[in-house]
C-alpha positions as CSV (number, residue, x, y, z in Angstrom):
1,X,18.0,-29.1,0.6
2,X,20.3,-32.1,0.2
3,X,21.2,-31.6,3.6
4,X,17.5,-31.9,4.9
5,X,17.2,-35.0,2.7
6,X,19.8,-36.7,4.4
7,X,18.8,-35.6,7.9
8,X,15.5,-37.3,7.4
9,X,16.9,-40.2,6.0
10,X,19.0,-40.5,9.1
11,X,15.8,-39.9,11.5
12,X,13.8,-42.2,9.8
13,X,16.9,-44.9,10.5
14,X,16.8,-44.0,13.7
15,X,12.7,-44.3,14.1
16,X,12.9,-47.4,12.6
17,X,16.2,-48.6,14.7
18,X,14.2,-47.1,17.7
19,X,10.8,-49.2,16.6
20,X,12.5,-52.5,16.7
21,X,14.2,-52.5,19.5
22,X,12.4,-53.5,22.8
23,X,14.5,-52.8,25.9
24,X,13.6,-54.4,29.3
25,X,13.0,-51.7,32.1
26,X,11.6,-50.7,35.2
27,X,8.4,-49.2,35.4
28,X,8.7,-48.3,38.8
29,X,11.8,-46.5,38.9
30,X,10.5,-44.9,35.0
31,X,7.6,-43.4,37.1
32,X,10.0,-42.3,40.2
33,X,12.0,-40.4,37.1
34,X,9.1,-39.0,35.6
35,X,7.7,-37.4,38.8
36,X,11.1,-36.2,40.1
37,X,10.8,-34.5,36.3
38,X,7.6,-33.0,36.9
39,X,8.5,-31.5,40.3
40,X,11.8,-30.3,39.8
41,X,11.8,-28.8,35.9
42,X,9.9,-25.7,35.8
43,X,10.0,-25.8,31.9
44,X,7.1,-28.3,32.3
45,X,3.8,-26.6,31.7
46,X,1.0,-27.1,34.3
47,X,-0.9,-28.8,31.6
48,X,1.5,-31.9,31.1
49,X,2.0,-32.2,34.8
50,X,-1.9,-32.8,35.6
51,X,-1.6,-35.1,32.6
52,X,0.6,-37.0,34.6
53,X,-0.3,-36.3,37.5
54,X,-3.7,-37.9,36.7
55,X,-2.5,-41.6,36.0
56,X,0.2,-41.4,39.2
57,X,2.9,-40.6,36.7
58,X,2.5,-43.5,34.8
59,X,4.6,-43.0,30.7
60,X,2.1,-42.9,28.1
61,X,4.3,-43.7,25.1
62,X,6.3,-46.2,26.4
63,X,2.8,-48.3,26.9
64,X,2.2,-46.8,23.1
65,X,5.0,-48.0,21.3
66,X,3.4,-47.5,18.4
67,X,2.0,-44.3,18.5
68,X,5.9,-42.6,19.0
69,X,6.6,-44.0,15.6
70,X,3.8,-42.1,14.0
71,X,4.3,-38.8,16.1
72,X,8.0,-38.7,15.0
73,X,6.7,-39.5,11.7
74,X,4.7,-36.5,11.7
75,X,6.7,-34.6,13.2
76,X,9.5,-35.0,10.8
77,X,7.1,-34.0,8.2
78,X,6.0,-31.3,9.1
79,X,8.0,-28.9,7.4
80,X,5.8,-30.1,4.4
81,X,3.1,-28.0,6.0
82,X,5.5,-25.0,6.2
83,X,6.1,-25.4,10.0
84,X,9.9,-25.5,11.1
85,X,10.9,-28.8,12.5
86,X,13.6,-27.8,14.3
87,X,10.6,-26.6,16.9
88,X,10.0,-30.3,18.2
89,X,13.6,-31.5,19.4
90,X,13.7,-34.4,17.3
91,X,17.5,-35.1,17.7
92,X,16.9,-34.7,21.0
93,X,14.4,-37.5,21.3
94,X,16.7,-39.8,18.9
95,X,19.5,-39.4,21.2
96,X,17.0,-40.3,24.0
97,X,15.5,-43.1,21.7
98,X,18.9,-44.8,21.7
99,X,19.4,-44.9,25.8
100,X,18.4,-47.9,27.8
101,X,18.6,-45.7,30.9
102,X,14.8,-45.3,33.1
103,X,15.7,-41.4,33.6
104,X,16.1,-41.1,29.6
105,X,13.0,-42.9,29.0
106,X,11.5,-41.1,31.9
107,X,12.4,-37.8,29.4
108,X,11.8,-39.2,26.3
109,X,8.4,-40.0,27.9
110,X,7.6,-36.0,28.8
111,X,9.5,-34.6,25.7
112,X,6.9,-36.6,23.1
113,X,3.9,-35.8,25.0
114,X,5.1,-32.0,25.3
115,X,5.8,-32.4,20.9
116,X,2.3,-33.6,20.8
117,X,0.5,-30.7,22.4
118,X,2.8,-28.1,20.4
119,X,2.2,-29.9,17.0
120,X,-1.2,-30.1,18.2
121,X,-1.0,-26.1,18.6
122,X,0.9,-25.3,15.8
123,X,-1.4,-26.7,13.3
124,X,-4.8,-25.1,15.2
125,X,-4.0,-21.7,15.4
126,X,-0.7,-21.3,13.9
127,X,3.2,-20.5,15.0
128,X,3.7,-16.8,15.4
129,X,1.5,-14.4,17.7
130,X,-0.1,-12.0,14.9
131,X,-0.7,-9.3,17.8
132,X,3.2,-9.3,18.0
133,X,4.2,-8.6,14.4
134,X,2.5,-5.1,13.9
135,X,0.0,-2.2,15.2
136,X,-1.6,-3.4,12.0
137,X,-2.2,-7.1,12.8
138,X,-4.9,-7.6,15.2
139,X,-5.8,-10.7,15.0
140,X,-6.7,-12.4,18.0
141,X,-6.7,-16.3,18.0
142,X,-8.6,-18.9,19.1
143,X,-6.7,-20.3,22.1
144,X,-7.7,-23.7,22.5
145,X,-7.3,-25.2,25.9
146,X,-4.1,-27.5,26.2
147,X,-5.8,-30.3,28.3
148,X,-8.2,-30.5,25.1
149,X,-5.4,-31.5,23.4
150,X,-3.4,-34.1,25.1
151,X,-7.1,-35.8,26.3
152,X,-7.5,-37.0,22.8
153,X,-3.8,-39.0,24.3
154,X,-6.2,-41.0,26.8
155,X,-8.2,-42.5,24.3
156,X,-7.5,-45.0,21.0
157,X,-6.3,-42.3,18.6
158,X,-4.9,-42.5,15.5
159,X,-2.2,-39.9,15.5
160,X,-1.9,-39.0,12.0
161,X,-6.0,-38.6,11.6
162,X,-5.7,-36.7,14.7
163,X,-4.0,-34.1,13.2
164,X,-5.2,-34.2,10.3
165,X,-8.5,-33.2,12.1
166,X,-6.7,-30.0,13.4
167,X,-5.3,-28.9,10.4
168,X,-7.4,-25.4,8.6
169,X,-10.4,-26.5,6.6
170,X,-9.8,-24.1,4.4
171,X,-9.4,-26.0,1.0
172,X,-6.8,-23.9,-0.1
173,X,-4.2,-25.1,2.7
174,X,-3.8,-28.2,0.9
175,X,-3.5,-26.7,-2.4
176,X,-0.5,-24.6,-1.1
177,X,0.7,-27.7,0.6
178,X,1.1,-29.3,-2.6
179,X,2.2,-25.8,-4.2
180,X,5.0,-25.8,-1.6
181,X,6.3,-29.0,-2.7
182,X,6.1,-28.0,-6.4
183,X,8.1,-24.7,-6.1
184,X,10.7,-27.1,-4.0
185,X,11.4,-29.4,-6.4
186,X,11.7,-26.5,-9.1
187,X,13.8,-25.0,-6.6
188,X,16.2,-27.9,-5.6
189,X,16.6,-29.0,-9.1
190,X,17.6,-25.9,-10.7
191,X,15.1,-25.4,-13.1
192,X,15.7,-22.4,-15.2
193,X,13.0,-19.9,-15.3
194,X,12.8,-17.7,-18.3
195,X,13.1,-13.7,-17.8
196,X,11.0,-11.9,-19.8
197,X,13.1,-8.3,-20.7
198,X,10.8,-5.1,-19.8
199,X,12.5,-3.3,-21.6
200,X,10.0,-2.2,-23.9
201,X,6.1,-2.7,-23.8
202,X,5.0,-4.8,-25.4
203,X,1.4,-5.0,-27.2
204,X,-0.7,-7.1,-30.0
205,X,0.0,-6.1,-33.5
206,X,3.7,-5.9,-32.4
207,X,7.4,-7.3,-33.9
208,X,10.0,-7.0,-31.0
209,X,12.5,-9.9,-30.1
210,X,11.2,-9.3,-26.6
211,X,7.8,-11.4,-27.5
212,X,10.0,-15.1,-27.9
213,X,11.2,-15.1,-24.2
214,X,7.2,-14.0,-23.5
215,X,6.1,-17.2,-24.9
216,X,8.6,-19.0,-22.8
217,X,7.4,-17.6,-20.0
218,X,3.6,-18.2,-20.5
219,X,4.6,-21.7,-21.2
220,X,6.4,-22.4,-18.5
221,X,3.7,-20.9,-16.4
222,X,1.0,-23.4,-17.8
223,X,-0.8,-19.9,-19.8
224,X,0.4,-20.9,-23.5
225,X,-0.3,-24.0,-24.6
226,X,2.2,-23.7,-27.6
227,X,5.6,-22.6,-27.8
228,X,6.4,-20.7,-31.1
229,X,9.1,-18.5,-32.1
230,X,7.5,-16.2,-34.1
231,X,8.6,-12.4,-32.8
232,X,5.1,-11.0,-33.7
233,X,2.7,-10.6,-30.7
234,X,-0.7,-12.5,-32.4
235,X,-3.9,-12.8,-31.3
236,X,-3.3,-16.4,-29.6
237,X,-0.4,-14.9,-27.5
238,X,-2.8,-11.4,-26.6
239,X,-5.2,-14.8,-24.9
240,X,-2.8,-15.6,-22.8
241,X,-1.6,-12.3,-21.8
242,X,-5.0,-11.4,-20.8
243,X,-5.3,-14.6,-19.2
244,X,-2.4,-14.2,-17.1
245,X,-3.3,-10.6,-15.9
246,X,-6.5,-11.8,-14.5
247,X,-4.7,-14.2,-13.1
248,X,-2.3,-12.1,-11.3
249,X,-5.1,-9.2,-10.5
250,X,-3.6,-6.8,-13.3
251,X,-5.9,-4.9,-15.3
252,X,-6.4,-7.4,-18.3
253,X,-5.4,-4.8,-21.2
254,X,-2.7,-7.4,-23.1
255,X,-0.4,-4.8,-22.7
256,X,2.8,-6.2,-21.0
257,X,3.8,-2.9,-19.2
258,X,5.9,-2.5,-15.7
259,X,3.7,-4.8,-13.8
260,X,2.7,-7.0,-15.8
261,X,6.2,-8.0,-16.3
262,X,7.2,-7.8,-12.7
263,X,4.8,-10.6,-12.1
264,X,5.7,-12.7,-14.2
265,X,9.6,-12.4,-13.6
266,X,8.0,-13.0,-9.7
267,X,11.2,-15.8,-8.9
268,X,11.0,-18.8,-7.2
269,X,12.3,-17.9,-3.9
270,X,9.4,-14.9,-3.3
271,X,6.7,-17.4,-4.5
272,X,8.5,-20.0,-1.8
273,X,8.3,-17.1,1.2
274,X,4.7,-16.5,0.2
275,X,3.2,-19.5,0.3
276,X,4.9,-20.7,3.6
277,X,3.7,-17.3,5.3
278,X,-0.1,-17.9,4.1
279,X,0.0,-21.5,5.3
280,X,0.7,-19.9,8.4
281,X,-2.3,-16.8,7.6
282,X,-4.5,-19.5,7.1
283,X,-3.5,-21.8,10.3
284,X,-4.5,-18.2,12.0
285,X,-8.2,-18.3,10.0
286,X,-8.5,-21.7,11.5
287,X,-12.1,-21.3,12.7
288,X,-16.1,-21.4,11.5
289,X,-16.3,-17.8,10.0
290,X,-20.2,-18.7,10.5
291,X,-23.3,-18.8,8.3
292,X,-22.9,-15.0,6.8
293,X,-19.8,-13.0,7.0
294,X,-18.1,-9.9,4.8
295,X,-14.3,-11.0,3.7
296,X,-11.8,-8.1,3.1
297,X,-8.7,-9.7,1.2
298,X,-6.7,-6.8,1.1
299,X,-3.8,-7.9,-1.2
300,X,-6.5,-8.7,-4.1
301,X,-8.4,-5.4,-3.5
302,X,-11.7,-7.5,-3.2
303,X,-14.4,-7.5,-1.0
304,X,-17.2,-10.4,-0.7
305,X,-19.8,-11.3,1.1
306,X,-21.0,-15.1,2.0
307,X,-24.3,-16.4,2.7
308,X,-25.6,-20.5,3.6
309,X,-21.8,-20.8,1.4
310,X,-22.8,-18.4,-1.7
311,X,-21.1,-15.7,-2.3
312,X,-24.0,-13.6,-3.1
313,X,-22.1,-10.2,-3.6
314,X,-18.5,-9.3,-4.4
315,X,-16.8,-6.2,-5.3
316,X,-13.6,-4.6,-6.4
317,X,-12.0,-2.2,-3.2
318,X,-9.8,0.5,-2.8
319,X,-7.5,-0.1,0.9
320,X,-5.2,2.2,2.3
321,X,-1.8,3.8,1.2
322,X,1.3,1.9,2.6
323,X,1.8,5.3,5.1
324,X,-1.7,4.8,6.1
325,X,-2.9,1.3,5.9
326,X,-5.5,-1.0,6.5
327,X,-5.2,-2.9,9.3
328,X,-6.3,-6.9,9.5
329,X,-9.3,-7.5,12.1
330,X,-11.9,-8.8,13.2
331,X,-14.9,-7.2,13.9
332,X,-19.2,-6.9,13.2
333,X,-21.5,-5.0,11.0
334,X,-24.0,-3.0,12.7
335,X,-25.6,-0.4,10.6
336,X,-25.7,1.2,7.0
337,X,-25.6,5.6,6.9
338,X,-27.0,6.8,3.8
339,X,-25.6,10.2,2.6
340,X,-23.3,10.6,5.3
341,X,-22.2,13.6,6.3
342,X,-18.1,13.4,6.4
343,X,-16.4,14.1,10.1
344,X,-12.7,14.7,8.5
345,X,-10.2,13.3,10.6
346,X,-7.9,15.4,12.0
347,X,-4.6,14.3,10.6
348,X,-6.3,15.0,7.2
349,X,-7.7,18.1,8.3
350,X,-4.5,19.8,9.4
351,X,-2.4,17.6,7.3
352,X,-3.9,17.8,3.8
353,X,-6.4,20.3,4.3
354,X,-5.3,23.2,6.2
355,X,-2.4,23.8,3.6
356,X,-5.3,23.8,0.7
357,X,-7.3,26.7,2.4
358,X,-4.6,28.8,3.5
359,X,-4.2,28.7,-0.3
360,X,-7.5,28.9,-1.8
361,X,-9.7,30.3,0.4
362,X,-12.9,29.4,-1.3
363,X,-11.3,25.7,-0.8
364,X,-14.2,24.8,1.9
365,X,-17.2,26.3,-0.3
366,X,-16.0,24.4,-3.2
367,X,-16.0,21.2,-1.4
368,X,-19.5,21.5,0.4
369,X,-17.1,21.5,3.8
370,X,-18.2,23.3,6.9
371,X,-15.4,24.8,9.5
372,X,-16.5,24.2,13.8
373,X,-15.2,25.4,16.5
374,X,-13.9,22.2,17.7
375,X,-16.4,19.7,20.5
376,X,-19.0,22.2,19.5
377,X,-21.8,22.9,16.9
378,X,-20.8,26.6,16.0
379,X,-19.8,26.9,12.5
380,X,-17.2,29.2,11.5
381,X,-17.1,31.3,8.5
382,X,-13.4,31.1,7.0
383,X,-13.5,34.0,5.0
384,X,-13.8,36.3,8.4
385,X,-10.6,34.2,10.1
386,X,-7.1,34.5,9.0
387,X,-6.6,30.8,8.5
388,X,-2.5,32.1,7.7
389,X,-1.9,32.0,11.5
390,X,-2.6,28.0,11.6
391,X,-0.4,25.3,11.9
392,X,-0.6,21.6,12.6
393,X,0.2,22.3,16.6
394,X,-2.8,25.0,16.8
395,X,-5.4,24.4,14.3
396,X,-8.7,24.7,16.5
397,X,-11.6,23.8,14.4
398,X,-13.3,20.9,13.1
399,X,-13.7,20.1,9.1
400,X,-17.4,18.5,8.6
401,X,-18.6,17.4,4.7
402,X,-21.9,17.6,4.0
403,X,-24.0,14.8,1.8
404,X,-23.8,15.3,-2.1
405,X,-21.9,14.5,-5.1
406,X,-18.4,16.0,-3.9
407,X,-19.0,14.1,-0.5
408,X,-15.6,11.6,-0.2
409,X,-18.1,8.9,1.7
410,X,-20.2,8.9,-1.4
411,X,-23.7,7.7,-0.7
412,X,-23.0,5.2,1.4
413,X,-21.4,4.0,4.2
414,X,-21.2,0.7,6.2
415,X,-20.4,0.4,9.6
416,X,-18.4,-2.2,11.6
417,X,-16.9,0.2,15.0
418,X,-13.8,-0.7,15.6
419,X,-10.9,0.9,17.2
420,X,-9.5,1.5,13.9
421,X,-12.2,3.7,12.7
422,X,-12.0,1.8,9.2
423,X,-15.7,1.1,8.0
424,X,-16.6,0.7,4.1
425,X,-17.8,3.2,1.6
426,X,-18.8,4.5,-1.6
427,X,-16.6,7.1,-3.2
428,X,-16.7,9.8,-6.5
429,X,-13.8,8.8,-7.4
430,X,-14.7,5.5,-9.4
431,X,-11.5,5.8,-12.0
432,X,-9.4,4.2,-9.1
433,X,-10.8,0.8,-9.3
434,X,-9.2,0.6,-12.6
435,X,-6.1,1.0,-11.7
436,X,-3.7,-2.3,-11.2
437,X,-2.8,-1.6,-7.4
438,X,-5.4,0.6,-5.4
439,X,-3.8,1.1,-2.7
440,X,-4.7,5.1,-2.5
441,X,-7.0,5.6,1.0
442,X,-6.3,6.8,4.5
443,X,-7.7,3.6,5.4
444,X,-11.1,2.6,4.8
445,X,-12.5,0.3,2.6
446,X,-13.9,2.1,-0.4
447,X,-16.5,0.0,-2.7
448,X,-16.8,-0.1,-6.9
449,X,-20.3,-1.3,-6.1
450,X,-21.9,-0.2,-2.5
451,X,-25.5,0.1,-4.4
452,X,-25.8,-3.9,-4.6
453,X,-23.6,-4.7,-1.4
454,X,-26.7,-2.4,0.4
455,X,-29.5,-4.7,-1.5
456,X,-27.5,-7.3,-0.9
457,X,-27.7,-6.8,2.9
458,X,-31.4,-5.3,3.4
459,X,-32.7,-7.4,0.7
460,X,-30.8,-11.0,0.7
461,X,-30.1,-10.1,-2.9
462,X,-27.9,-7.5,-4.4
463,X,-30.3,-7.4,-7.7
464,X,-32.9,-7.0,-5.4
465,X,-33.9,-2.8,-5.2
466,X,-34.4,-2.5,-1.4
467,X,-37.3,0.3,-1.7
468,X,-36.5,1.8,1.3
469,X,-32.7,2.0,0.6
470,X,-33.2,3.8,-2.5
471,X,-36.3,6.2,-1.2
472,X,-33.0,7.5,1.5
473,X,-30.4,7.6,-0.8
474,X,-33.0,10.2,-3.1
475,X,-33.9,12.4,0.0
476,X,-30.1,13.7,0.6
477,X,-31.2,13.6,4.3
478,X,-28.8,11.2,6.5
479,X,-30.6,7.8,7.3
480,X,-29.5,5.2,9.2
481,X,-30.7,1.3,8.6
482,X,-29.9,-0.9,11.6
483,X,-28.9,-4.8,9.8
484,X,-31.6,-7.4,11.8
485,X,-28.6,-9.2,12.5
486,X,-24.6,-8.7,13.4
487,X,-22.7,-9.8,10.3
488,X,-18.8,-10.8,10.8
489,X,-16.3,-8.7,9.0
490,X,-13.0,-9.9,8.3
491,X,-10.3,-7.9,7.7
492,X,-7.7,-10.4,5.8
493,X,-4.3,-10.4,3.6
494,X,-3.8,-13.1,1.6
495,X,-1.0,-12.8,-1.2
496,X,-1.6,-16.4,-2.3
497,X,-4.8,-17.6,-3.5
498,X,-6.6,-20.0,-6.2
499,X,-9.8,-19.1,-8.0
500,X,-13.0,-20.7,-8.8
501,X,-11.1,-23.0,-11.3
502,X,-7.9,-24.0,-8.8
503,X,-5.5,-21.8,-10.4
504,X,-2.7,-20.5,-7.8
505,X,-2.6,-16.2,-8.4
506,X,0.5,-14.6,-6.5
507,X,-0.4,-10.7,-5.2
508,X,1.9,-7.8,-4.5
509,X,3.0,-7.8,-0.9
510,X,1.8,-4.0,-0.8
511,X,2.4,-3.5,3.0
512,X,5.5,-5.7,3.4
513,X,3.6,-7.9,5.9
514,X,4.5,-11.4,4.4
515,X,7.8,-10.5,5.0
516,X,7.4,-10.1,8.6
517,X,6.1,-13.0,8.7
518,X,8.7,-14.8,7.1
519,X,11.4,-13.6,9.2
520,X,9.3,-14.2,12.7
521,X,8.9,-18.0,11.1
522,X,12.5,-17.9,10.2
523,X,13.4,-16.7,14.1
524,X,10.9,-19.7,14.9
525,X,13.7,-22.3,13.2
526,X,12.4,-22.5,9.5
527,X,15.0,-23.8,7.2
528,X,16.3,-21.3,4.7
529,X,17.3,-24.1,2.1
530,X,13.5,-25.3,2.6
């Protein structure tokens, strides 16, 4: 970090060395350069040559004086925002800064406007390609046309509120923005953080010497408002614990067990890495999700869904197992099916199933399953068929669950098609959203409340009854309900994120995405010491 500091300081010698200094040149020969740049370097993109091009290769910045101040300014800053600086040549345009030659200015002229439009890009959509990082990411950007950008260039701008006007609307950017500069201070000055020993669990009513380095903790963290040294866990520090696990998406039981103690012994450095990588998720959100949409965060295992701004249902998820996870999208609500009838995938089927029945042979009765011939309607009785003879290579049928109690769709299921054949639905097994992490599907969304989020959408109201819902979901027939209108699902992972009352709450990275991110920004030219 002190290295950083001092580069900066140097940069912004040279900006203001650069700023006071007016040198004496030929335009003429400044435009000659500038075209012959154009022309000849094929590392120009067609967008800066027709901005050129356009005012007969006349420089914009050196008939701006002003404005190169305040993009270096910017520029210089920007790894404030979590962006690496080392993208926009700034050396480079202080060693060009300093030259009195036309041809340097001629370069200086085409290497600022070039800074602009990638700044300009950086902060709209983001840095890294998400469609490059994993099968998993599919999020496809908003690409905003270049000449949009550097157009602002031709009129009166103020730079800074320019980009300012780029930046995510999302409030939360500028909350980790500032948490980015408080974890680097803590960082660069050394501050001790206290590590809480897990070696025992820890629990109200309690005497261990574990519970002094606790209070520390929840101290330092802002959670305890008093320090004490008392070894006995009390009722005021059992607040706090409770506090802090809904903070950090634990199960709030005030018993300071395995996770509980790995987040809050979560160091400085991962909160660091996380934050930088969801300045750059939400730089990738960086557009009007509309007037109603359905938001998937699947690091906090929550699901909402937003009308007119009001969050008018929300509801505890289940996502997929790391082998089989969720993937991030984007895509639309269609329809609801009531008591769906459960087409098994076949890598369950064969994978999970198939051992099951060659072992119990009553396995398919039990579970209300029906065996097809596969592409057809012919059902298959298993008890007639040596199912021994099977493997994964061979296995010819088809497993189908019919609607009922044991179905692993539950009552309800709501459709978005998608590529990923991930939808949302109900499930019987309703102990698994009280469980800490719930990462236990093949991929779908499963919902602790599917009743309301049904109401919610036929209705405008989840504590509205939606008759017709209900009369459905009673008939044990399969009904479908068509939604009047297309509602935007987005399939997101944020690890960092503030609730209702501004308080920051760090998540697992359960898939190991944030630290591909991380190491794509860190190929892009972020600092490690930043």
């Amino acid at each position: 970090m002190k290295k950083l500091v001092f580069k900066l300081s140097l940069l912004y010698f040279f900006i203001f060395l650069f700023s006071s200094k007016i040198y004496s040149y030929d335009r003429e020969l400044i435009v000659n350069e500038i075209k012959n740049t154009i022309e000849s370097n094929q590392d120009v993109n067609d967008t800066i040559k027709l901005f050129y091009i356009e005012t007969l290769y006349e420089p914009y910045w050196q008939n701006n004086k002003s404005k190169i101040n305040e993009l270096l300014n910017i520029l210089s800053d920007s790894y404030k925002e979590g962006i690496p600086i080392n993208r926009y040549e700034i050396q480079n345009i202080i060693n060009l800064n300093i030259s009195k030659k036309e041809s340097d200015i001629a370069k200086l002229d085409i290497m600022l406007t070039k800074n602009f439009l990638l700044h300009s890009k950086d902060l709209s959509k983001g840095i890294i390609d998400p469609l490059k990082l994993s099968s998993f990411i599919e999020i496809k950007r908003e690409d905003p046309e270049d000449l949009d950008f550097l157009s602002n260039l031709r009129e009166e701008i103020n730079i800074k509120e320019f980009f300012e006007s780029l930046r995510p609307k999302n409030s939360d950017y500028l909350k980790l923005m500032i948490e980015l500069a408080n974890l680097k201070v803590l960082k660069n000055t050394n501050a001790d953080q206290t590590i809480v020993p897990n070696d025992t669990t820890l629990e109200v009513g309690m005497s261990h010497p574990n519970v002094i380095p606790l209070r520390k903790r929840l101290l330092e963290l802002n959670i305890l408002e008093n320090l004490s040294i008392s070894e006995i866990f009390d009722d005021e520090l059992l607040k706090s614990v409770l506090l802090f696990q809904e903070n950090s998406g634990l199960v709030s039981d005030g018993v300071v067990g395995k996770k509980t103690y790995q987040a809050l012994n979560l160091s400085i450095e991962t909160k660091l890495i996380q934050v930088l990588v969801n300045l750059e998720r939400l730089r990738w959100l960086n557009f009007d999700f509309g007037n109603q949409y359905i938001l998937i965060n699947q690091a906090n295992y929550e699901a909402k869904y937003v009308n007119e701004n009001n969050t008018i249902w929300k509801s505890k998820v289940v996502i997929g197992l790391p082998d089989y996870q969720t993937a991030e999208f984007f895509d639309e609500m269609t329809h609801i099916i009531v008591n769906p009838t459960w087409h098994v995938p076949k890598s369950i089927a064969v994978d999970e199933y198939l051992p099951k029945i060659q072992e119990d042979p009553e396995f398919l009765i039990n579970n209300e399953m029906l065996l097809y011939v596969r592409g057809t309607n012919k059902t298959i009785d298993p008890n007639l068929i040596d199912m021994s003879v099977f493997t994964v290579d061979n296995f010819p049928f088809e497993i189908k669950q019919n609607p009922g109690d044991l179905n692993a769709l539950g009552q309800v299921k709501f459709m978005f098609p998608n590529k990923h054949s991930i939808y949302m639905h109900d499930t019987p097994m309703k102990s698994l959203f009280s469980k800490d992490l719930r990462a236990f599907s093949h991929g779908c969304v499963r919902l602790a409340r599917p009743f309301e989020f049904a109401n919610a959408l036929l209705s405008g109201d989840e504590t509205i009854d939606n008759s017709k819902f209900y009369s459905a979901l009673n008939s044990s027939e399969e009904t479908r309900f068509n939604l009047d209108d297309r509602i935007p699902v987005y399939m997101s992972y944020r690890t960092v994120l503030f609730d209702e009352f501004g308080i920051i709450n760090y998540r697992p990275d359960i898939y190991g995405r944030d630290a591909l991110i991380y190491l794509s920004l860190f190929s892009y030219g972020l600092d490690q010491d930043v």
